[in-house]
C-alpha positions as CSV (number, residue, x, y, z in Angstrom):
1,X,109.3,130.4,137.5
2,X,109.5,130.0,133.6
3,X,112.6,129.5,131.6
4,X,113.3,131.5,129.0
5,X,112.9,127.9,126.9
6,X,109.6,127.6,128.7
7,X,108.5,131.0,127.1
8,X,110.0,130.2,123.6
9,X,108.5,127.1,123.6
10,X,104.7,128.7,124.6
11,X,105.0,131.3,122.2
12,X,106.0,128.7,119.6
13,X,103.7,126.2,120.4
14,X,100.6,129.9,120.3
15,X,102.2,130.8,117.2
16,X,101.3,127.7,115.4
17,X,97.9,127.5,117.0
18,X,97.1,130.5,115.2
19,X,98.8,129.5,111.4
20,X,96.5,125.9,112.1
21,X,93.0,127.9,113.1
22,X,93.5,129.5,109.5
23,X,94.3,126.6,107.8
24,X,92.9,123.3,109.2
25,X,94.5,120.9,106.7
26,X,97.7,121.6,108.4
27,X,96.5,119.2,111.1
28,X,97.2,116.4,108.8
29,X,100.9,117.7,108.1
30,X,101.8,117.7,111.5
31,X,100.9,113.9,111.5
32,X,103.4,113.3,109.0
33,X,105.8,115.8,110.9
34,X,105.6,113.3,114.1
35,X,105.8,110.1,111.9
36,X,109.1,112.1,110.5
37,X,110.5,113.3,114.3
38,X,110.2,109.9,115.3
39,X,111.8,108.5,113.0
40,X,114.8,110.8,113.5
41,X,114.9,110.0,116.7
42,X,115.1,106.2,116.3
43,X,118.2,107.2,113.5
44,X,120.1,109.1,116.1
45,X,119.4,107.0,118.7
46,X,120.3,103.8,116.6
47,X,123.2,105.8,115.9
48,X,124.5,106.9,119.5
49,X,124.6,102.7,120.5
50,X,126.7,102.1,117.6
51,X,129.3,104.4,118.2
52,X,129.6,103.3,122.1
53,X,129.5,99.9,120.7
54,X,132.5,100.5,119.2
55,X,134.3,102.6,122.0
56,X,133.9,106.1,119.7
57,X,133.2,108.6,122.9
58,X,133.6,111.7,120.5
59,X,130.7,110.2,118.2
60,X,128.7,109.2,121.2
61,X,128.6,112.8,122.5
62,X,127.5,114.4,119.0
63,X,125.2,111.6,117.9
64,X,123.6,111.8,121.6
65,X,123.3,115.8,121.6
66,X,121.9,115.4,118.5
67,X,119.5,113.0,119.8
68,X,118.1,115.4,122.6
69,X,117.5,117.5,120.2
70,X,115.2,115.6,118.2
71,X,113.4,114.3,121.5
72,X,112.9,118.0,122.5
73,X,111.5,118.5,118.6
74,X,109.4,114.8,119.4
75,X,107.8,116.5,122.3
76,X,106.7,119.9,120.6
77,X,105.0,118.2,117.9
78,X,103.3,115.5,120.0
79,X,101.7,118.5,122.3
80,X,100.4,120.4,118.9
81,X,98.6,116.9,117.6
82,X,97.6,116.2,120.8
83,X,95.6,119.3,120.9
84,X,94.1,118.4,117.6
85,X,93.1,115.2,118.8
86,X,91.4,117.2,122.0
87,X,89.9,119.5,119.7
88,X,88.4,117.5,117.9
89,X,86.6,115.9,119.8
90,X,85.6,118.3,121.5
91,X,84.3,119.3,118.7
92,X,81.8,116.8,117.8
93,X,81.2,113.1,117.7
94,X,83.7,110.9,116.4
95,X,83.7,110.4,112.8
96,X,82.9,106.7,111.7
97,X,86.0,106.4,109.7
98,X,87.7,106.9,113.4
99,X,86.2,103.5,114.7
C-alpha cells in the first residue's frame, strides 16, 4: 500500500516529467542539481562525524536529520536523470561525444 510520501513523491517526480518534455535543456540543469545534492550531502554528512567527534549529541541529531534530508533530495534527483539517461537512449544511438 502507498504512503502518502510515496504519492507526493510520484506526483513530484510526474510533475517534473512534464515541465522537462516542454523544455529539454532542463535535463542539463538537473545534472548540476545532483552535482549540487551531493555535495550537500557530503557537507552534512562531514558535518554529523565532527560533532560526535567531539561528544556534541544535540549537533549530531540536527546535522544527521538534516542529512536524511538531503539523501531523500539525492535520491529524487538521481531517479529524474536516470530517466534522462533511459530516454535517451532509447531514443537513438549514442552520440559520439558520449564515447
Amino acid at each position: 500500500m502507498p504512503t502518502d510520501k510515496s504519492v507526493l513523491v510520484l506526483a513530484e517526480t510526474q510533475g517534473i516529467e512534464r515541465v522537462v518534455q516542454r523544455d529539454p535543456r532542463l535535463q542539463h540543469d538537473f545534472h548540476a542539481l545532483l552535482t549540487a545534492e551531493l555535495a550537500d550531502t557530503a557537507g552534512w554528512d562531514l558535518l554529523v562525524r565532527v560533532a560526535e567527534e567531539f561528544g556534541d549529541r544535540e549537533a549530531r541529531r540536527e546535522f544527521k536529520q538534516r542529512h536524511r534530508e538531503e539523501l531523500e533530495h539525492v535520491l529524487f534527483v538521481r531517479k529524474v536523470v536516470e530517466r534522462f539517461v533511459k530516454r535517451e537512449l532509447q531514443d537513438g544511438p549514442m552520440p559520439v561525444t558520449y564515447l
